[in-house]
VEXTOR-633658 format. One line per 10 residues: for each residue z, x, y of N, C-alpha, C. Coordinates in steps of 0.1 Angstrom, whole numbers. Example, Ala and Ser with C-alpha at 12.3 -4.5 7.8 and 13.67 -1.06 7.14 Angstrom:
2
78,132,-57,78,123,-45,78,132,-33 ~ 71,128,-22,71,137,-11,79,129,0
END
This chain:
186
0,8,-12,0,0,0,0,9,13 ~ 7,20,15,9,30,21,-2,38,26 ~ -12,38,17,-23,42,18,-36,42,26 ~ -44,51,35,-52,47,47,-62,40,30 ~ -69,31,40,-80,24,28,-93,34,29 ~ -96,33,18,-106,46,18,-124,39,11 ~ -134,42,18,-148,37,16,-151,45,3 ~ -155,40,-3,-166,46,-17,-176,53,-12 ~ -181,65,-12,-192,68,-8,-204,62,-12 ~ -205,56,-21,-215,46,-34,-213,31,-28
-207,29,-22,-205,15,-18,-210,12,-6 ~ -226,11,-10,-236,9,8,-231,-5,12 ~ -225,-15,9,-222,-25,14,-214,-24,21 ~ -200,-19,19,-189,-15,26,-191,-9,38 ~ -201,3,37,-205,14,46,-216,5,58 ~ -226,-3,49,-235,-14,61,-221,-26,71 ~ -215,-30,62,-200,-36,69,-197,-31,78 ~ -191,-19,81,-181,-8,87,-195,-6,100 ~ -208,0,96,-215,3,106,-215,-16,115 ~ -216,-25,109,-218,-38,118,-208,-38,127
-196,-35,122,-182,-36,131,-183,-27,141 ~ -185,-14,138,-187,-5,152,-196,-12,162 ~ -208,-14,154,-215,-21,166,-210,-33,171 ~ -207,-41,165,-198,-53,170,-189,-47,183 ~ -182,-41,180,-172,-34,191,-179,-26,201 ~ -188,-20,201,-195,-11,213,-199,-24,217 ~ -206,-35,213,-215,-45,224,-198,-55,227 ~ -188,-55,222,-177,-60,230,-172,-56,243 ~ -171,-41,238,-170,-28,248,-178,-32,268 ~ -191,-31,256,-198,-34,269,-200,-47,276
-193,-55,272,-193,-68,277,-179,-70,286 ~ -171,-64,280,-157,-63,284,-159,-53,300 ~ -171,-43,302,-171,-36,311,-183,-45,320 ~ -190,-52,316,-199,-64,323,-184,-75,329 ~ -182,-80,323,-174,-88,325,-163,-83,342 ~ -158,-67,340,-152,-64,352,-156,-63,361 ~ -175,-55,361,-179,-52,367,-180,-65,377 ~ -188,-79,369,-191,-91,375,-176,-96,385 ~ -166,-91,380,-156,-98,386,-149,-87,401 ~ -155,-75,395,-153,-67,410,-164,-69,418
-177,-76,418,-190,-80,424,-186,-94,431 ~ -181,-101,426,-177,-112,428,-165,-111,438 ~ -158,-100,439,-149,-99,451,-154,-93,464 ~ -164,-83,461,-173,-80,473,-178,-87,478 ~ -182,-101,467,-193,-112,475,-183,-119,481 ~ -176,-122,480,-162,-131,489,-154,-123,503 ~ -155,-109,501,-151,-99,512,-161,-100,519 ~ -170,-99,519,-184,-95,530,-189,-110,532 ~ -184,-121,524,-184,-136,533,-176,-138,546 ~ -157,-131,544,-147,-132,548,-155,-129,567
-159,-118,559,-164,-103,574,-172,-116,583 ~ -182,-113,574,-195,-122,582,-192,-134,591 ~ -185,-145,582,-181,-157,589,-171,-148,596 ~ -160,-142,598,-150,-141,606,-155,-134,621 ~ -168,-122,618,-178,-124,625,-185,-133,635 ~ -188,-141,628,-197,-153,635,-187,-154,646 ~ -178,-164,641,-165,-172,647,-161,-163,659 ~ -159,-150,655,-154,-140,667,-170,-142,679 ~ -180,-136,673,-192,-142,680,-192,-156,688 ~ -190,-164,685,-187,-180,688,-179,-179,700
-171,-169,701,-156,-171,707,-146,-182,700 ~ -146,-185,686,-138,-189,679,-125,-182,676 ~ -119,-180,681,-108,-164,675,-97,-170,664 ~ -92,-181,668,-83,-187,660,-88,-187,644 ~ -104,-194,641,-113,-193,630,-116,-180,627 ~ -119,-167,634,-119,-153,630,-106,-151,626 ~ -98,-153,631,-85,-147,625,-85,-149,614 ~ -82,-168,616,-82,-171,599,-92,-165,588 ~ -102,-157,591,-115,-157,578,-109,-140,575 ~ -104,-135,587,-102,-116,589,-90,-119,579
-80,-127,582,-71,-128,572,-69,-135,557 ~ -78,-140,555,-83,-141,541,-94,-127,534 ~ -96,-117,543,-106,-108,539,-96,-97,537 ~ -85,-97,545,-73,-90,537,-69,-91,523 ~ -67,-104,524,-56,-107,512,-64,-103,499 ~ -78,-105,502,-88,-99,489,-84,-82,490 ~ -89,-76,503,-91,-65,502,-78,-60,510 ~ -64,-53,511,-59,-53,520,-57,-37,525 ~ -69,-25,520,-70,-20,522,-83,-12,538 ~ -90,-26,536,-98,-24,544,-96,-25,565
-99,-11,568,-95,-15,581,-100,-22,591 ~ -112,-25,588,-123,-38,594,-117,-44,596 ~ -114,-53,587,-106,-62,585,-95,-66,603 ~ -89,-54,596,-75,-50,606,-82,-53,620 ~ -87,-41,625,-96,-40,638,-100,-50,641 ~ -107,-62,634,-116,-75,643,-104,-85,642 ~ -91,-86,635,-82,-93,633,-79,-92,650 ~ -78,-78,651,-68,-72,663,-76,-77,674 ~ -88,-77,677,-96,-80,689,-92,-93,692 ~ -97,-103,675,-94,-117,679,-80,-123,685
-72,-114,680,-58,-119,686,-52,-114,699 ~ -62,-101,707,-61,-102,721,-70,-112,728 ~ -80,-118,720,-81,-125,730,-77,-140,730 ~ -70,-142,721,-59,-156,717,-47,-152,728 ~ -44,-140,730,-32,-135,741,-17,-135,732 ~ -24,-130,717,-12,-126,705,-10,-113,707 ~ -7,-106,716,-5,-88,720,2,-83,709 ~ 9,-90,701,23,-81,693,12,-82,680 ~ 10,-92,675,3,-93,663,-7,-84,659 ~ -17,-83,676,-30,-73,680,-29,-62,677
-13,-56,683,-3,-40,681,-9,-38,668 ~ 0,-49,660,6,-43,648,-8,-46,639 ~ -17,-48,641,-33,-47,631,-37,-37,635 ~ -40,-31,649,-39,-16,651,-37,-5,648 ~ -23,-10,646,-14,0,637,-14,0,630 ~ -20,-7,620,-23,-9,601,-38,-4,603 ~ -49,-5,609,-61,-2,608,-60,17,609 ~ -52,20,620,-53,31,625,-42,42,611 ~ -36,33,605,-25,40,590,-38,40,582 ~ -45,29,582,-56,30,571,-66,43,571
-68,45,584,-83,53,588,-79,59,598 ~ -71,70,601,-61,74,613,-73,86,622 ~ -84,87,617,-92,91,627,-106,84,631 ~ -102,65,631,-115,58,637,-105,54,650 ~ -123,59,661,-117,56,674,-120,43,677 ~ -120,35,667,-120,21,667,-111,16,668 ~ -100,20,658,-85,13,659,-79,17,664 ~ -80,29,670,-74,33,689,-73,26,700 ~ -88,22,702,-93,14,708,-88,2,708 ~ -85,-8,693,-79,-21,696,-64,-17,701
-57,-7,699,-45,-4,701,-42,-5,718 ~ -55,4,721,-59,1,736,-57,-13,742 ~ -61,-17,737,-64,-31,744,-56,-41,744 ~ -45,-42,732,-39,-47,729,-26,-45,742 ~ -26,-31,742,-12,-22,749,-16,-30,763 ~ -25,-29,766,-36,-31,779,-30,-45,785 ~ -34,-55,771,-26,-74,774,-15,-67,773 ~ -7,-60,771,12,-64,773,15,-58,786 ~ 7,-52,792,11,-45,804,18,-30,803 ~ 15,-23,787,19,-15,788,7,-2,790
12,-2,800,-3,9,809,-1,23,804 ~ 11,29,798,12,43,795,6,45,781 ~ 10,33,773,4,34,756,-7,28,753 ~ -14,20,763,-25,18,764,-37,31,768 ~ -34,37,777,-41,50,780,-39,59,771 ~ -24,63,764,-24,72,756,-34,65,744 ~ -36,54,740,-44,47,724,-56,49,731 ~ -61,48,742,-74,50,746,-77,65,749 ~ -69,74,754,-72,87,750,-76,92,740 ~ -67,92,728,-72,95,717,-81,89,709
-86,76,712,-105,72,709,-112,81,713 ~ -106,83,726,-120,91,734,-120,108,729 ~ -106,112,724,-106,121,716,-119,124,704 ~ -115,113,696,-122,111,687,-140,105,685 ~ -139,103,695,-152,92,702,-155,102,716 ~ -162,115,720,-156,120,737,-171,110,741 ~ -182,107,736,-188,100,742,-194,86,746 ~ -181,78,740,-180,68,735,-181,61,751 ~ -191,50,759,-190,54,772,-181,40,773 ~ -177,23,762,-169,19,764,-157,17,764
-153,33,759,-136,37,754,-135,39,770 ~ -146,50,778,-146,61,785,-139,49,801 ~ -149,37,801,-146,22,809,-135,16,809 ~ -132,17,794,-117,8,792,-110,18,799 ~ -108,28,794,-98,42,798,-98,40,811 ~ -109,41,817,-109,40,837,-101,25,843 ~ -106,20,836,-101,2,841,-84,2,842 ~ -80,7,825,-65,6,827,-58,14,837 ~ -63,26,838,-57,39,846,-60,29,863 ~ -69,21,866,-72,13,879,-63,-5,877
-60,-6,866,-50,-17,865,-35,-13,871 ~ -33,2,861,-18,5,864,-20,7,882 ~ -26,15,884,-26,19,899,-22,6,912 ~ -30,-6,903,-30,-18,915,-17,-29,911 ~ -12,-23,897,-1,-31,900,13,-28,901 ~ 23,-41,905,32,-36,910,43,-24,903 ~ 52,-13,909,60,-10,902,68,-15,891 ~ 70,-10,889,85,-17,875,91,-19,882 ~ 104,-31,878,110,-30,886,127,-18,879 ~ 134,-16,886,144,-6,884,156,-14,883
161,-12,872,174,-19,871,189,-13,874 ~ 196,-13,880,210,-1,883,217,-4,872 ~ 225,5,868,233,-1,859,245,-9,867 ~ 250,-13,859,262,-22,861,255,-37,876 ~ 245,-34,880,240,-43,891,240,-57,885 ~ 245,-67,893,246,-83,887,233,-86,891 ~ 227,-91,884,211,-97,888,208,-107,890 ~ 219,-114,882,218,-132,881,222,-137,898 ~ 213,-140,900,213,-147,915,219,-162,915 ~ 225,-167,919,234,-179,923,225,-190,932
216,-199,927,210,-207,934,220,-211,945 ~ 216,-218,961,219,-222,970,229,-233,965 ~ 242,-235,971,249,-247,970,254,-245,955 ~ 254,-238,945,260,-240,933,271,-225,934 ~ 284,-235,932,298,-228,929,294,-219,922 ~ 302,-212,920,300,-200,905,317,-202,908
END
């Protein structure tokens, strides 16, 4: 019982058997590797729908519908920084700044030398009014991009945003700020 089972060298039946099974198994083989292939084909055809329509919609000026298609083209693929980057545009211009950041900052972890997701970082920094981290994300596009002439525009624009607006304001320490409307006791 113990025994590996052993073929007759004289027993062409056995030996015609045994050759059908291999073959049986190589064309399983290869069906089992059809089979994956069709099912990794089939995810590309659903990512590069996601893109396209999420595309359009951004095209359209639909951003809310781009969002939603950019973030179903994650969940398929959530490696891809496209994805991230058109996510991020659509949600500066919905006036989602934090959300914008943080796809930036996943696109730019993904692909840390496209001056693309600098750029959305740019822009994003740009809606929050943060004029130093905005120029610093648009420097290093233009780092990476030096001839890039609408990194080179944005970069001028914010450096002429910060200039024309007002200071910060300064807070003292210990200073009470809360102002006391007219006529109300404290």
């Amino acid at each position: 019982m113990g025994e590996a089972l052993r073929l007759d060298q004289g027993n062409q039946i056995a030996q015609d058997g045994l050759r059908l099974v291999e073959v049986d198994l190589a064309k399983r083989r290869e069906t089992d590797s059809a089979l994956a292939s069709a099912l990794d084909n089939k995810d590309a055809y659903y990512i590069q729908q996601h893109k396209e329509r999420g595309n359009t919609a951004f095209a359209e000026k639909q951003y809310k519908k781009a969002i939603h298609y950019f973030s179903r083209g994650i969940e398929l693929d959530p490696t891809n920084e496209v994805f991230y980057s058109n996510r991020s545009a659509a949600h500066c211009f919905e006036g989602n700044f934090e959300q914008a950041v943080a796809d930036a900052k996943k696109a730019i972890e993904l692909k840390p030398n496209w001056q693309k997701g600098h750029g959305r970082l740019g822009n994003a920094y740009q809606g929050m009014k943060k004029y130093d981290e905005a120029i610093a994300a648009f420097s290093k596009a233009l780092e990476l991009d030096p001839n890039n002439t609408v990194l080179t525009k944005s970069l001028q624009a914010v450096k002429e945003e910060k200039a024309a607006a007002p200071p910060p304001e300064k807070v003292v320490e210990g200073e009470d700020r809360f102002m006391k409307p007219r006529g109300m006791m404290m």
